[in-house]
C-alpha positions in Angstrom: -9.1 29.2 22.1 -7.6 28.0 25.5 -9.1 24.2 25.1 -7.2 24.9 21.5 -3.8 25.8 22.9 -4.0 22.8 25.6 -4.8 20.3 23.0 -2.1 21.4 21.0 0.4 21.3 23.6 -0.9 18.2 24.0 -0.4 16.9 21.0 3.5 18.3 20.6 4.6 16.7 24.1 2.7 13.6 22.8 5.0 13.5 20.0 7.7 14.6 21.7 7.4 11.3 24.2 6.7 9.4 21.2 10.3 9.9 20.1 12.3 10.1 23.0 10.8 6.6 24.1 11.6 5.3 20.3 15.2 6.6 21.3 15.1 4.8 24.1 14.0 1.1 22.4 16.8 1.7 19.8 19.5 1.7 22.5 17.9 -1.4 24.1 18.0 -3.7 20.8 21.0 -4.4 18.3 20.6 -3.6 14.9 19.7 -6.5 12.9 21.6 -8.3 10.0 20.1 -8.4 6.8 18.8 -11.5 5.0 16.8 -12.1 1.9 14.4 -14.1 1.9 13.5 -16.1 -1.6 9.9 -15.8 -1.5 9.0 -14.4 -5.3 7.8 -11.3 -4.0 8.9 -7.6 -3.8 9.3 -7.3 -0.1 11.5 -10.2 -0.2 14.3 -8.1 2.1 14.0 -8.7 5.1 15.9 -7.7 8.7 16.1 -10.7 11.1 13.6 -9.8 13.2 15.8 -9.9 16.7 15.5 -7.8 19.8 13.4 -6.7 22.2 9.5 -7.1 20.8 8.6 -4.0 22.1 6.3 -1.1 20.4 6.6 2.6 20.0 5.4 4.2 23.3 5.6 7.4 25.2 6.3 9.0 28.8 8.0 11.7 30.6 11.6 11.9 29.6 12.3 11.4 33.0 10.6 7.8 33.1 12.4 6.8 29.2 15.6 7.7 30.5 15.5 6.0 33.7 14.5 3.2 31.9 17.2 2.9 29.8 19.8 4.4 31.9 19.1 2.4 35.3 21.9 -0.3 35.9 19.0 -2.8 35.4 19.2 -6.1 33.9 18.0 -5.8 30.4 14.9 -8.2 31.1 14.1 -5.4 33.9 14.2 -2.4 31.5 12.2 -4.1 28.6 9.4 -5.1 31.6 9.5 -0.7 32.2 8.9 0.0 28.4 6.5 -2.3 28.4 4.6 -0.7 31.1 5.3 2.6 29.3 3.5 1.2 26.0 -0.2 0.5 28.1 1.0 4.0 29.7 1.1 5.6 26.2 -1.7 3.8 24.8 -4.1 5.0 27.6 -2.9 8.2 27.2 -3.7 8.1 23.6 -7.6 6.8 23.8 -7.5 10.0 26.4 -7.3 12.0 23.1 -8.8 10.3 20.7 -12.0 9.3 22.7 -11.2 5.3 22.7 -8.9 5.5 19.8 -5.4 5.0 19.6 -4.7 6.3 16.5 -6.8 7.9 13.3 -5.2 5.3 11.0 -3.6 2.4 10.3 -1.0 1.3 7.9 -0.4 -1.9 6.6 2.4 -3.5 4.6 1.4 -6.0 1.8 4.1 -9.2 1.4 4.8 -10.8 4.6 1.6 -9.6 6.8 -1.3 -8.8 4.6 -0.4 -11.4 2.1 2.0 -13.9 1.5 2.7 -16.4 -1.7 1.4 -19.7 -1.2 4.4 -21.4 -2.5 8.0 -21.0 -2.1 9.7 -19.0 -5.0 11.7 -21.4 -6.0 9.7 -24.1 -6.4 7.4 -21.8 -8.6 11.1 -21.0 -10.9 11.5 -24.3 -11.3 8.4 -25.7 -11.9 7.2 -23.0 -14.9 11.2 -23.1 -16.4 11.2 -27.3 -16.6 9.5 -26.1 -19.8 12.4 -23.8 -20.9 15.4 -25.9 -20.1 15.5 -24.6 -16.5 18.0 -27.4 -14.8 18.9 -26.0 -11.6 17.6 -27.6 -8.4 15.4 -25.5 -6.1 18.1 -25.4 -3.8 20.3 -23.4 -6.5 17.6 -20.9 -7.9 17.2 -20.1 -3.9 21.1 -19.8 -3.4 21.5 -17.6 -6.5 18.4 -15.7 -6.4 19.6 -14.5 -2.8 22.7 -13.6 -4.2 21.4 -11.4 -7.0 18.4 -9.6 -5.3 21.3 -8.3 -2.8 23.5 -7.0 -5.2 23.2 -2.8 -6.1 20.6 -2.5 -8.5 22.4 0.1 -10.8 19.9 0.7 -13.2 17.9 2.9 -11.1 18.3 4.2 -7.6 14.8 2.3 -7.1 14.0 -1.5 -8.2 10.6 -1.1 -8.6 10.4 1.4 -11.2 7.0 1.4 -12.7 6.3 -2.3 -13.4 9.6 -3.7 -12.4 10.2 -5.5 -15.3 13.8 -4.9 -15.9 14.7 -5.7 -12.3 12.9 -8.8 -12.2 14.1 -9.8 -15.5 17.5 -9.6 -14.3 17.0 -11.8 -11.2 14.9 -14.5 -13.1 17.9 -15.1 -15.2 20.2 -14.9 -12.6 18.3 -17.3 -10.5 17.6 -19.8 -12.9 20.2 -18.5 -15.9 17.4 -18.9 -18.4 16.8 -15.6 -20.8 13.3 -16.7 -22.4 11.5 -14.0 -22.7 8.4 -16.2 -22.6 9.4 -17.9 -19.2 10.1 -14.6 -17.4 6.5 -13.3 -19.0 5.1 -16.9 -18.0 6.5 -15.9 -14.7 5.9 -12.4 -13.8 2.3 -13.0 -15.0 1.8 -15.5 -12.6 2.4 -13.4 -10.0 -0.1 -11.3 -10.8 -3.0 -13.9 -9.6 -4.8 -15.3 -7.1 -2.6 -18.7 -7.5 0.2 -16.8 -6.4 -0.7 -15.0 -2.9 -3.1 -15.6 -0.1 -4.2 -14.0 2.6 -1.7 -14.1 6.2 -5.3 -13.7 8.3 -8.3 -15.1 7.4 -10.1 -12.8 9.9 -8.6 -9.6 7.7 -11.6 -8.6 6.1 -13.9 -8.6 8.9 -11.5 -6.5 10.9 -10.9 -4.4 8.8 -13.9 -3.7 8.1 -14.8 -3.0 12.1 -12.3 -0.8 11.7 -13.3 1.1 9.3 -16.8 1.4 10.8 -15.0 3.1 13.7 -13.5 5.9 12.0 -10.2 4.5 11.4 -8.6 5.1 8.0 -6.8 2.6 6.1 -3.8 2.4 3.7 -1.0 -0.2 2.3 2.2 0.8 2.4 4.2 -1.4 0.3 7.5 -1.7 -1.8 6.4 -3.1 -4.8 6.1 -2.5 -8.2 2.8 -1.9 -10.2 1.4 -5.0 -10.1 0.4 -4.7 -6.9 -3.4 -3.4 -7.4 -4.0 -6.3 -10.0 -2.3 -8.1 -7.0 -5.3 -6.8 -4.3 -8.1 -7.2 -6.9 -7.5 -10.7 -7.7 -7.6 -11.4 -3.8 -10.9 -9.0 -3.9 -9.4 -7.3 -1.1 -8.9 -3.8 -2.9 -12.1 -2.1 -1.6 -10.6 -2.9 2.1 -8.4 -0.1 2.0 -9.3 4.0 1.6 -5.3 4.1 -0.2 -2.4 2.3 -1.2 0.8 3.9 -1.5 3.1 1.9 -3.6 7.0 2.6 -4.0 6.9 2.2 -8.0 4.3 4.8 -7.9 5.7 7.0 -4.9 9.0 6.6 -6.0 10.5 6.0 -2.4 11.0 2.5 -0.8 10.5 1.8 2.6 12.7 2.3 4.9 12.7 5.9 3.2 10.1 8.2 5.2 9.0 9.1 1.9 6.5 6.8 1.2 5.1 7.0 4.6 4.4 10.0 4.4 2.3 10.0 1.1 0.3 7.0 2.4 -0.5 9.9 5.8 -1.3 12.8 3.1 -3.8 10.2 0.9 -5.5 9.7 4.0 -5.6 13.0 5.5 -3.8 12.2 8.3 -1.1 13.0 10.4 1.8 10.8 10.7 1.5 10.9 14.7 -1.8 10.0 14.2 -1.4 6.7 12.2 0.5 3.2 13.3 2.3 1.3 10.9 2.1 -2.9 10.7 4.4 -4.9 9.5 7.0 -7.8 9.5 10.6 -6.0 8.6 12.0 -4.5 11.9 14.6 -2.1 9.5 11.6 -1.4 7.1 8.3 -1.3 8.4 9.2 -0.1 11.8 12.2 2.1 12.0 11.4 3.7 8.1 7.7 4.1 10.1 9.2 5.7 13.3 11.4 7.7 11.2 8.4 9.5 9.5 7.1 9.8 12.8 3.7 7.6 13.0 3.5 4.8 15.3 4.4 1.6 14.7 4.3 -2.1 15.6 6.3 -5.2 14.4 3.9 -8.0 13.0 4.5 -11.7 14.0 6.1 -9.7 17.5 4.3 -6.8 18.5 0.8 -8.1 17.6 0.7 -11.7 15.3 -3.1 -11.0 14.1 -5.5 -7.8 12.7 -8.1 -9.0 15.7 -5.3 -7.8 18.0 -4.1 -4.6 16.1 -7.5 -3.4 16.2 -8.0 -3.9 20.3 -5.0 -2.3 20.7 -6.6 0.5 18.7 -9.3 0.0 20.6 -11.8 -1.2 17.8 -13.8 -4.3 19.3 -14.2 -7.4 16.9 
């Protein structure tokens, strides 16, 4: 009962660190613009990914204030947290016996996957067949302009299989109605032509991983088609859940959905990190449902080095 009360203790004042330090990176780094990004996909906004590449990580309060507070040059206080993150992860492995964390999170469009051409090319190469007369340039151009406009159909875009969203930028992108392009379309993105893989050495990882205990999810905002998405990749069976925003009905940065991808697992948020590319999305909507989490293409730029950090060998 005693090695019960000191663990949780533990675990409370390794929470408790977790956040003060993820306080402490938010007052270091700006909050980023946001751009969209014309890829074809459903993660397709994005925040400039700006700032301070450092992960979540935890100390004393003592240490993450200083850090912050210090009159320091800013180069000088990001060298600290970054001493804090080996700090934190150490502390973590202490726990978990080698482990960092129980489970690990991944978003789909933009680090698991991305589409292997660019989304307007795509438009305008299926719509030369309907009349489509606009240059790449313009679908791009209006395309960026629509997908940031209020959705008022729904509080969500991807509601069930999207369709009246997407239907709505096709034609505003390329101002062709046929309902036989936009199915031509959508369809497409539903294959194996449309997406590959970010890292070729994801399936071995993740499979290492997996052998170690560590439990695995997508966490995505995306509309149904995403499974047809996974299985035409054959990279389904990789993952023990996939929470997807059509189906949880929250997008990311809402807490929400991280949270369900933590209870399909079994999991607790502390326990799990979040990867992926969108500083507002995957890592502060992460944070702010309190797992870990770490900025791809920043914090780590492959699965071989999200798994060490773990502390999974490859």
């Amino acid at each position: 009962k005693k090695r019960k009360r000191i663990l949780k203790k533990d675990s409370s004042q390794m929470a408790l660190r977790t956040r003060i330090i993820t306080r402490a990176f938010s007052n270091l780094t700006h909050k980023p613009k946001l751009q969209v990004l014309g890829n074809g996909s459903s993660d397709v906004i994005r925040a400039d990914p700006t700032g301070s590449p450092v992960s979540n990580c935890g100390s004393s309060f003592s240490t993450a204030a200083a850090a912050v507070e210090a009159p320091a040059s800013a180069s000088a206080s990001v060298e600290r947290l970054f001493g804090l993150v080996k700090e934190y992860e150490d502390y973590r492995r202490g726990l978990y016996g080698g482990l960092t964390h129980k489970a690990l999170l991944v978003d789909a469009v933009g680090t698991l996957v991305i589409p292997s051409q660019p989304m307007a090319q795509i438009y305008k190469q299926i719509g030369e067949k309907y009349g489509v007369e606009y240059s790449e340039d313009e679908i791009l151009k209006r395309y960026r302009w629509a997908y940031g406009q209020p959705w008022g159909r729904s509080r969500l875009r991807y509601v069930n299989d999207g369709r009246p969203f997407w239907q709505h930028i096709v034609s505003c992108s390329t101002g062709c109605s046929d309902s036989q392009y936009f199915e031509e379309l959508y369809n497409y993105y539903t294959t194996e032509k449309a997406w590959h893989l970010c890292d070729p050495e994801a399936e071995r990882v993740f499979q290492a991983l997996r052998a170690a205990g560590v439990k695995l999810a997508i966490v995505s905002n995306f509309d149904t088609r995403l499974r047809p998405v996974l299985r035409a990749l054959n990279c389904d069976h990789w993952f023990d859940a996939v929470a997807v925003s059509a189906e949880v009905e929250a997008e990311k940065p809402n807490p929400t959905i991280f949270l369900k991808a933590c209870e399909l697992l079994g999991v607790n948020p502390d326990d799990a990190v979040h990867v992926g590319d969108d500083r507002r999305n995957d890592i502060w909507g992460a944070r702010d449902a309190g797992c870990d989490a770490w900025l791809w293409g920043s914090d780590v730029v492959s699965f071989k080095e999200v798994a060490q950090r773990i502390g999974v060998e490859v």
